[in-house]
VOKE-672662 format. One line per 10 residues: number of its first residue (from 1); their letters; for each residue z, y, x of N, C-alpha, C, O, CB. Coordinates in steps of 0.05 Angstrom, whole numbers. Each point is the difference from the previous one (the first is absolute). Glycine has a CB too. Example, Ala and Ser with C-alpha at 12.3 -4.5 7.8 and 13.67 -1.06 7.14 Angstrom:
1	AS	156 -114 264 0 24 -18 0 24 18 13 0 21 12 -23 -59 | -39 44 31 1 24 16 14 22 -15 4 22 10 -47 -35 14 $
***
This chain:
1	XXXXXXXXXX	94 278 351 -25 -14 -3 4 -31 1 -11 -15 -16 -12 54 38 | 40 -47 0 3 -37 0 6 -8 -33 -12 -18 -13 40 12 72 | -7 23 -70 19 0 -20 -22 -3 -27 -1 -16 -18 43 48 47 | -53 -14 -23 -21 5 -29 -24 -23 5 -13 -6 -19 20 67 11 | -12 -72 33 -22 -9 2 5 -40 -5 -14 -16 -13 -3 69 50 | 45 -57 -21 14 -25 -13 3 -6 -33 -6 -18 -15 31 25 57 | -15 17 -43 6 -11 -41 -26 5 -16 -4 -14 -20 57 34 14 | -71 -3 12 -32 2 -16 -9 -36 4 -1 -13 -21 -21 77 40 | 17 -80 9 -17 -10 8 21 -26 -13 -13 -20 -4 -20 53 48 | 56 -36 -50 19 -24 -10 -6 13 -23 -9 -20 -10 49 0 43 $
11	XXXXXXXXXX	-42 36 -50 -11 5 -30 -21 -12 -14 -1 -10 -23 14 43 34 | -32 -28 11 -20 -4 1 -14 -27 -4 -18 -6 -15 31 43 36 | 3 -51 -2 -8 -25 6 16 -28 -23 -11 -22 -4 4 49 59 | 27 -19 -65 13 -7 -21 -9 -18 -14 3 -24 -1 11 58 0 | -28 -18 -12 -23 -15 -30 -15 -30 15 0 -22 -11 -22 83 -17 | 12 -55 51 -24 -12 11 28 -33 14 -9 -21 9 -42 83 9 | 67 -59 -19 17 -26 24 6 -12 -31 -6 9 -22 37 13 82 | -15 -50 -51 4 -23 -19 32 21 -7 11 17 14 -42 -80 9 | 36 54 -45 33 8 -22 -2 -20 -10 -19 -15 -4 26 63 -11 | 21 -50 7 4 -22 -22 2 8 -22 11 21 -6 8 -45 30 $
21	XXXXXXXXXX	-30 7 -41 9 8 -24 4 -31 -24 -10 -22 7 -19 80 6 | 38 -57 -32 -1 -20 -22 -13 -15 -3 11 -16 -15 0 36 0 | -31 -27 21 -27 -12 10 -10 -10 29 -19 -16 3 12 44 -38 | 20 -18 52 -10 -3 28 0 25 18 7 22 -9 -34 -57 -11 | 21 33 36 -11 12 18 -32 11 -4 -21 -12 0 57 -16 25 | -29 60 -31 -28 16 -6 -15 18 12 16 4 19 0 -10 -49 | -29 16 33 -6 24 13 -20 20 -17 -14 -14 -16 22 -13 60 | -16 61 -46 -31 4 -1 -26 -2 4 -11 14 17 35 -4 -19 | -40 -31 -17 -28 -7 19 -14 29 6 -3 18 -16 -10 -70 -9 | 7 53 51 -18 24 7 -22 1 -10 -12 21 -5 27 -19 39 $
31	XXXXXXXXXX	-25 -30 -39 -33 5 -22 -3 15 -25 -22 3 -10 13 -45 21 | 34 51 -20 2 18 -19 -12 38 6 -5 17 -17 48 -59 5 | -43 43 43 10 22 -7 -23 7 31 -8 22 5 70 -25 -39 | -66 -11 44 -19 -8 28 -24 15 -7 -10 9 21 26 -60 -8 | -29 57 -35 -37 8 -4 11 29 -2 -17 16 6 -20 -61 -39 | 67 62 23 -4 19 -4 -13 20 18 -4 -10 23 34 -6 -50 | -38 44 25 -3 17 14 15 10 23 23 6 -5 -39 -3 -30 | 7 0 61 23 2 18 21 -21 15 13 1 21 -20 34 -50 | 3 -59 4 22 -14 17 -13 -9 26 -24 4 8 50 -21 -49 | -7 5 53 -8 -3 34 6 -37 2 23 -4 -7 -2 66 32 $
41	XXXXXXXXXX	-30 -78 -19 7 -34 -4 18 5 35 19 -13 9 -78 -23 -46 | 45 54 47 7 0 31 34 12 2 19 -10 13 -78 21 4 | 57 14 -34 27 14 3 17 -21 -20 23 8 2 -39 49 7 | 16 -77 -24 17 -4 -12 10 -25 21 24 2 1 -42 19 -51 | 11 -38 63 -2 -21 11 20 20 23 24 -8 1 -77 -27 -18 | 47 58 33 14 4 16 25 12 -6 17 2 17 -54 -4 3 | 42 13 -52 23 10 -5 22 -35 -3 24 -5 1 -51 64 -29 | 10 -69 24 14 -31 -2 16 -15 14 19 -15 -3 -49 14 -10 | 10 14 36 3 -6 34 20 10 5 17 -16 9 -57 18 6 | 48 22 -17 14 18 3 22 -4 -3 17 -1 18 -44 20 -24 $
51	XXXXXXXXXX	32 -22 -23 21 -9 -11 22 -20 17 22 6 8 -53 4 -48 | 15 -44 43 13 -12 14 5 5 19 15 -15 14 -24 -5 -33 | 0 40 28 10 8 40 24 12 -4 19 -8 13 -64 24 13 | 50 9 -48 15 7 -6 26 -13 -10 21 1 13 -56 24 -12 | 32 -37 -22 25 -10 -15 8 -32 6 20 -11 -9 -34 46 -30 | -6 -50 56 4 -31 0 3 -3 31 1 -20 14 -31 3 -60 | 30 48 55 6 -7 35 -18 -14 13 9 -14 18 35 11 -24 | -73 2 2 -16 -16 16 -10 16 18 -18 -8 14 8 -21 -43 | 24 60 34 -6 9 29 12 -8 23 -5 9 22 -4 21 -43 | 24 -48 15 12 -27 19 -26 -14 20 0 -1 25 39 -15 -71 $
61	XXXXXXXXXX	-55 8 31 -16 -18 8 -16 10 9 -5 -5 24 13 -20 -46 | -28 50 2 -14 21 12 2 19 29 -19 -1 16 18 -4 -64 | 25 22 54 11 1 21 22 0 11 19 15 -5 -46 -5 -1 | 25 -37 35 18 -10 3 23 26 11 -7 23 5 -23 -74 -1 | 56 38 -1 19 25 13 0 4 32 -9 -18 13 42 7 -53 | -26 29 50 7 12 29 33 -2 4 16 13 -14 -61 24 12 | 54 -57 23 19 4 7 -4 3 36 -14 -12 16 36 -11 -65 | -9 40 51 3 12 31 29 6 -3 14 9 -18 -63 16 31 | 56 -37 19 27 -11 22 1 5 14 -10 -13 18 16 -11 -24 | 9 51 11 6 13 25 23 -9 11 19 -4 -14 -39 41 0 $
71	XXXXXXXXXX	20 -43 40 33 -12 8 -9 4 37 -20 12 9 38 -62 -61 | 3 37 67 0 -10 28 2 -29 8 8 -19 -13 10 61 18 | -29 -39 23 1 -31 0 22 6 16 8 22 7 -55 -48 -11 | 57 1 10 32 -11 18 -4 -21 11 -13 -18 -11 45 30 -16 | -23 -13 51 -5 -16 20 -19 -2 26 -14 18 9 31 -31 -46 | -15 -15 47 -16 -4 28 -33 3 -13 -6 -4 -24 46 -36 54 | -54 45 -13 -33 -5 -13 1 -30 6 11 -11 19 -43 60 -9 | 17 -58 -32 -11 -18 -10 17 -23 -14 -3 -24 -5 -29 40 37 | 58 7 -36 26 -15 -15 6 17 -22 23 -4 -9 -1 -17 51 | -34 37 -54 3 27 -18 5 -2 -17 -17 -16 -9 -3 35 20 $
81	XXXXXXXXXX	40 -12 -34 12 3 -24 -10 31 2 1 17 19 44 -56 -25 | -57 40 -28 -10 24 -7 20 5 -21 6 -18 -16 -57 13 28 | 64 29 -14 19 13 -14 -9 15 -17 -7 21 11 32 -24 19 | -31 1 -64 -4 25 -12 20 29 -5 24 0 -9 -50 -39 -9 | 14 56 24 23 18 -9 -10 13 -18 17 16 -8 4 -12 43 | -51 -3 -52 -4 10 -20 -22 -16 -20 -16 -10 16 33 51 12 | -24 -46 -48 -26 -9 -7 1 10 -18 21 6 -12 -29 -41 28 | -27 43 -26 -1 12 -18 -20 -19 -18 -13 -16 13 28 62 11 | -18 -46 -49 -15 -12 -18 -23 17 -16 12 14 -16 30 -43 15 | -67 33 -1 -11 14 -20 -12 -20 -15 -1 -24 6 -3 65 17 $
91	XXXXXXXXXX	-8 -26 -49 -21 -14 -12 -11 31 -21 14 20 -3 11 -85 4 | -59 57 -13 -13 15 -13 7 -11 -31 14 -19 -6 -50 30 48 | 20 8 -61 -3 -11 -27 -15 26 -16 12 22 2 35 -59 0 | -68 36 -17 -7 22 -10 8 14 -8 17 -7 -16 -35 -6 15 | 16 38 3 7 21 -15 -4 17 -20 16 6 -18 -12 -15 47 | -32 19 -26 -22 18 -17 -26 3 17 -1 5 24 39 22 -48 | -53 -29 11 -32 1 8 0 28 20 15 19 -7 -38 -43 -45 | 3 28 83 2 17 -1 -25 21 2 -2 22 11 44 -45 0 | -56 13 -22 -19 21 -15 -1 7 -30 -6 -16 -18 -18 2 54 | 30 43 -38 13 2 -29 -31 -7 -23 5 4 -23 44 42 40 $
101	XXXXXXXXXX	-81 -57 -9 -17 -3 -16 13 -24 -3 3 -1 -24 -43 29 32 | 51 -52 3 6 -23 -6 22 3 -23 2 -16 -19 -16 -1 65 | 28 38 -43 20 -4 -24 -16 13 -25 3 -11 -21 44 15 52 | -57 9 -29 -30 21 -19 -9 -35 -18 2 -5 -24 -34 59 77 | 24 -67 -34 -15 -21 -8 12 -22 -23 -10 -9 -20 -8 20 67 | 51 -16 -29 17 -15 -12 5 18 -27 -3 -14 -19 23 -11 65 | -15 46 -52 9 13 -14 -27 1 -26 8 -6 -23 28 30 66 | -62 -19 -39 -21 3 -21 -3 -32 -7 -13 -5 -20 -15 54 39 | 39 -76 -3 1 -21 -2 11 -7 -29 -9 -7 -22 9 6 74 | 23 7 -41 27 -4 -15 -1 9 -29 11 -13 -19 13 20 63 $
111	XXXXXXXXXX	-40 19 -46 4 10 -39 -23 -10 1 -11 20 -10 38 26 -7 | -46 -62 21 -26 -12 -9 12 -30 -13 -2 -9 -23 -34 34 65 | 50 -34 -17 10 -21 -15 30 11 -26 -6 -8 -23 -12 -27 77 | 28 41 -55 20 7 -18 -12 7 -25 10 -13 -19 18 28 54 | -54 8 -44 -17 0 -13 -3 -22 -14 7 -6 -23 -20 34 46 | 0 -38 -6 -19 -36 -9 16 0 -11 0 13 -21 -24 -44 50 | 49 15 -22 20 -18 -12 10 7 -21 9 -16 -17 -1 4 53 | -8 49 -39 7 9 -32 -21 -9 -12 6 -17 -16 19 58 19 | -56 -34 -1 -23 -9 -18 5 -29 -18 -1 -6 -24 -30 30 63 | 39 -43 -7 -6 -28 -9 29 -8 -24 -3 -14 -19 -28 -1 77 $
121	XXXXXXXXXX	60 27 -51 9 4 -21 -1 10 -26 11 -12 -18 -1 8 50 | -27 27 -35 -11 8 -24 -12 -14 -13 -2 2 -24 1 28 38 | -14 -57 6 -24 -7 -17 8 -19 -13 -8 -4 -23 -24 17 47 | 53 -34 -10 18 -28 -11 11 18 -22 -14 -1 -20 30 -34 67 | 3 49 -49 8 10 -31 -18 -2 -15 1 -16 -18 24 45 28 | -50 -8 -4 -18 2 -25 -16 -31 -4 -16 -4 -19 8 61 28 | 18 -81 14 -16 -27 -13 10 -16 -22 -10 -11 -19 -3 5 60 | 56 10 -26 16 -4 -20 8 10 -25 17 -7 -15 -10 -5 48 | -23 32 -33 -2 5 -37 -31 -6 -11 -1 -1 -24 38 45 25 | -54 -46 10 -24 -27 -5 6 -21 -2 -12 -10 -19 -13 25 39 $
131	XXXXXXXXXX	41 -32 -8 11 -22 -3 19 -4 -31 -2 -15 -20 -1 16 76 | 23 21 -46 12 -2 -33 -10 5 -18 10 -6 -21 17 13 30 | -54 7 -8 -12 1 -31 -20 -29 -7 -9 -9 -21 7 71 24 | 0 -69 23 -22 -19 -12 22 -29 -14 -2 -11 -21 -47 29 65 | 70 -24 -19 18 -20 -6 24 14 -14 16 11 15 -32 -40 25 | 21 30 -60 21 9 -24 26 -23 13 23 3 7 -63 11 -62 | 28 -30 55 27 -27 3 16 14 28 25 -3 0 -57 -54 -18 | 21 68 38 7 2 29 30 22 -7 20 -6 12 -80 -1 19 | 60 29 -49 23 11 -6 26 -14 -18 24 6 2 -59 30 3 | 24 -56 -22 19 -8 -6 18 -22 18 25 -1 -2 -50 18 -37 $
141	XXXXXXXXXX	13 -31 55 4 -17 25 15 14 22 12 -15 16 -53 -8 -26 | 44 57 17 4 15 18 23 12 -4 1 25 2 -42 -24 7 | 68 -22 -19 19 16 -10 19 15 14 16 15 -12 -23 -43 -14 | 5 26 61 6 0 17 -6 38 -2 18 16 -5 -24 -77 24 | -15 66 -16 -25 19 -6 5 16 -27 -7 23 -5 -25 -58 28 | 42 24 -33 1 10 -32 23 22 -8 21 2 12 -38 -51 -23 | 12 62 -7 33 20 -8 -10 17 -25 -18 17 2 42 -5 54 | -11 -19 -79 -15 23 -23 8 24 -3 23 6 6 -29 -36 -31 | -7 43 18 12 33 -2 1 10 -21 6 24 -4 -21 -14 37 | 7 -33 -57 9 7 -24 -34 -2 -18 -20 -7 12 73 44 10 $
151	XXXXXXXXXX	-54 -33 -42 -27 -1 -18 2 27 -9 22 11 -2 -27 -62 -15 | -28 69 6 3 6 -11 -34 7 -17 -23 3 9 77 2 17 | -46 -7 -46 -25 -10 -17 -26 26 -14 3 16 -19 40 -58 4 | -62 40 29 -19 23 -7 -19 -13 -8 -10 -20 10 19 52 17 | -16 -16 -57 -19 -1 -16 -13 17 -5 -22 -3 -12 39 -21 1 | -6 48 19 -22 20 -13 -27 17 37 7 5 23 50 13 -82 | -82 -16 46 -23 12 19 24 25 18 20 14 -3 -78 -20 -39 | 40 -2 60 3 24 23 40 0 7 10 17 14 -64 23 -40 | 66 -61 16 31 2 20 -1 1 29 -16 -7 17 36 -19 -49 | 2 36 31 -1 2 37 40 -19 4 21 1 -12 -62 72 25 $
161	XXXXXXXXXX	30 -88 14 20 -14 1 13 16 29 -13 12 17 -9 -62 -47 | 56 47 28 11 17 25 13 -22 10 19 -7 -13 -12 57 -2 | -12 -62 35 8 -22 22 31 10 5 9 22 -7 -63 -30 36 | 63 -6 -20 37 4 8 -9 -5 33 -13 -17 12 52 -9 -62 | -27 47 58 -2 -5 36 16 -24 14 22 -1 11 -24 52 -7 | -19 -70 -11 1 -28 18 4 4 18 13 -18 10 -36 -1 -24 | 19 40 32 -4 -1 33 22 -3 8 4 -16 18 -38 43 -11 | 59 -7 -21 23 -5 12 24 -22 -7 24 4 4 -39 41 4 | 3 -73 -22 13 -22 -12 13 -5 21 -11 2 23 -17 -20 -57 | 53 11 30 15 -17 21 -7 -26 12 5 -9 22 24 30 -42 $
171	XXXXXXXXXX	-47 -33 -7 -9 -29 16 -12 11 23 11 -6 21 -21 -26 -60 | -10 47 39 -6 8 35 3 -7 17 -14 -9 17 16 31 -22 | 35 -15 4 16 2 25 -7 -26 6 8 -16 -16 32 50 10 | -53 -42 25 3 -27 11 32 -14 12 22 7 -7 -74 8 17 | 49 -27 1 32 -4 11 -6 -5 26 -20 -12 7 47 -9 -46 | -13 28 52 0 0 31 21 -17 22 24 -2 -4 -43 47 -13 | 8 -55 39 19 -18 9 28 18 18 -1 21 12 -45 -60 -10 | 69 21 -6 18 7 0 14 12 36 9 -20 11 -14 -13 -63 | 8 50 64 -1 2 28 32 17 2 9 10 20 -72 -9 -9 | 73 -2 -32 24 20 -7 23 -17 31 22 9 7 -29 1 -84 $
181	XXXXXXXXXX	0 -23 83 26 -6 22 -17 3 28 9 -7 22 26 -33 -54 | -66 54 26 -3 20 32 -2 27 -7 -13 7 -19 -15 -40 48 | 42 51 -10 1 14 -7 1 25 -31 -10 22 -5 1 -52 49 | 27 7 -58 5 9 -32 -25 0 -22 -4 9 -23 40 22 46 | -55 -51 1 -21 7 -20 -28 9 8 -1 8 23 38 4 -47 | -64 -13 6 -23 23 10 -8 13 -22 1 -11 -22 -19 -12 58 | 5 52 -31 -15 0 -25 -25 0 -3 -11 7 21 41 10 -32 | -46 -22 -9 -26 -13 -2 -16 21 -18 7 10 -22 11 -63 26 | -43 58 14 -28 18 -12 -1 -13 -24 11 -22 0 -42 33 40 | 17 -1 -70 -14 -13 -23 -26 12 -6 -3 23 -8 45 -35 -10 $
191	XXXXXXXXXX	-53 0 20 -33 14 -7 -7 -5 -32 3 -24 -6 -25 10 60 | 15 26 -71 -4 -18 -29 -35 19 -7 -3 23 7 76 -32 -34 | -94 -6 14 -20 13 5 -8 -8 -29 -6 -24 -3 -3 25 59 | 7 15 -78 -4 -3 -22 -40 6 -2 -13 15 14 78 -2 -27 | -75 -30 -11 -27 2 -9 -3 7 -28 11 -16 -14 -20 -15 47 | -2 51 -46 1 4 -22 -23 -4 -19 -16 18 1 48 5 17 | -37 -41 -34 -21 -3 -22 -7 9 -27 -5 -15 -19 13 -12 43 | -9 57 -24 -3 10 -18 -30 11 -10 -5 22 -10 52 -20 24 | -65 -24 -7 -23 4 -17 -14 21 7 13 16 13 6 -34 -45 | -49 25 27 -17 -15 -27 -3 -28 6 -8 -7 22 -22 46 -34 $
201	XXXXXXXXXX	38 -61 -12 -1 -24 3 10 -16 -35 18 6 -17 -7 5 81 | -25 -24 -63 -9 -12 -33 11 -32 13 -11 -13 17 -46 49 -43 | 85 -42 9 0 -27 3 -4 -23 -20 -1 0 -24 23 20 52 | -22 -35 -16 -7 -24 -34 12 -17 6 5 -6 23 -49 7 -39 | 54 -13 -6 23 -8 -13 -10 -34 -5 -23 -6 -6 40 61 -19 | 1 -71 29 -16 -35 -6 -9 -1 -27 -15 -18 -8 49 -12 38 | -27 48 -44 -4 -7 -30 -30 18 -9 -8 5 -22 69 -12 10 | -72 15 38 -17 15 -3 2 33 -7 -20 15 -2 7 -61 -6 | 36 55 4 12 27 -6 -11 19 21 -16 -5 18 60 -16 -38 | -34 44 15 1 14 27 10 31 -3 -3 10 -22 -37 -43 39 $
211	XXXXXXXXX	52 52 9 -1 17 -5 0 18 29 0 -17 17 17 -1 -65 | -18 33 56 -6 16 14 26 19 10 20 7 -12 -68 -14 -11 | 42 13 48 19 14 17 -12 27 8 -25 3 3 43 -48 15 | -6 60 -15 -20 31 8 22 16 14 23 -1 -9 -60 8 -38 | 27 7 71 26 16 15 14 24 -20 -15 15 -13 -11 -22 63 | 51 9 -51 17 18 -3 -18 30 5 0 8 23 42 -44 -9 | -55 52 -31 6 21 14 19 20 9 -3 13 20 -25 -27 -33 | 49 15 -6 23 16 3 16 -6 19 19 13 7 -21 -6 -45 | -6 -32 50 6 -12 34 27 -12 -4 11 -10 19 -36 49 13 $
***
């Protein structure tokens, strides 16, 4: 339970703390994802909480330690050297919640927000292909972004076009930082979350053209 309840709540909390990145120092705004259903402003703030008690050691401050010194004294009274012959040191630090509705709670928390955050991903894709249709210039500028897969030219009613599985392009692979001299290395989760636009949808063309998209039925 400590085990599962440490790495959920540092998972968890991830998205929401500052990272660096190319740009700065970023994080996930919660206003994205804050009005959904279920989420909790209260549980997220305390998984937050949490977090730093956990991983930044501020149960230091929170609670202080116990040291107790068992020993003898030596000597005349009111001349006494106290001798330890044992001391012991404790200290606390969370563990796991211990009413299992709190973890109930954290837990219906947690895929409310994870949800959101797929939604609000879904929805930036589908803006960034609003964007590219309205701004034509923004793909040719995005060479970074860019990779052809080749042309191929339809003229005749009712073609059906068969996409090449993008999903598993190597550009993907992002690149990852280099840790190969700890411990030989780590290896790293990849999440990839594809959106597909296959119509009904009629587009138009700057020249005033146009033609239309319609789902596959043969799938």
């Amino acid at each position: 339970m400590p085990s599962a309840f440490h790495w959920a709540v540092i998972r968890y909390a991830k998205p929401f703390l500052n990272s660096k990145s190319e740009s700065g120092k970023v994080r996930y705004p919660i206003k994205h994802i804050k009005h959904s259903d279920g989420f909790s402003c209260s549980m997220h703030s305390h998984l937050i909480e949490v977090r730093s008690a956990l991983v930044a050691h501020d149960d230091f401050t929170e609670i202080p330690p116990r040291i107790l010194k068992f020993g003898m004294k030596l000597g005349n009274e009111g001349d006494e050297c106290f001798v330890p012959t044992s001391i012991v040191a404790s200290n606390k630090c969370i563990s796991f919640p211990s009413d299992p509705e709190t973890v109930k709670r954290m837990l219906q928390h947690s895929k409310v927000a994870c949800l959101a955050i797929h939604e609000k991903l879904i929805m930036d894709l589908t803006i960034l292909r609003r964007l590219t249709l309205e701004y034509p210039e923004m793909a040719k500028e995005d060479v970074l972004y860019t990779k052809n897969y080749g042309q191929e030219r339809i003229d005749a009613k009712q073609a059906h076009m068969n996409p090449p599985d993008f999903t598993n392009d190597s550009w993907l692979n992002a690149p990852v930082p280099d840790y190969s001299d700890l411990h030989n290395g780590y290896q790293y989760e990849e999440a990839r979350i594809n959106k597909d636009f296959h119509g009904p949808e009629k587009i138009t063309l700057p020249d005033g053209s146009y033609f239309e998209i319609t789902p596959n039925k043969g799938g």
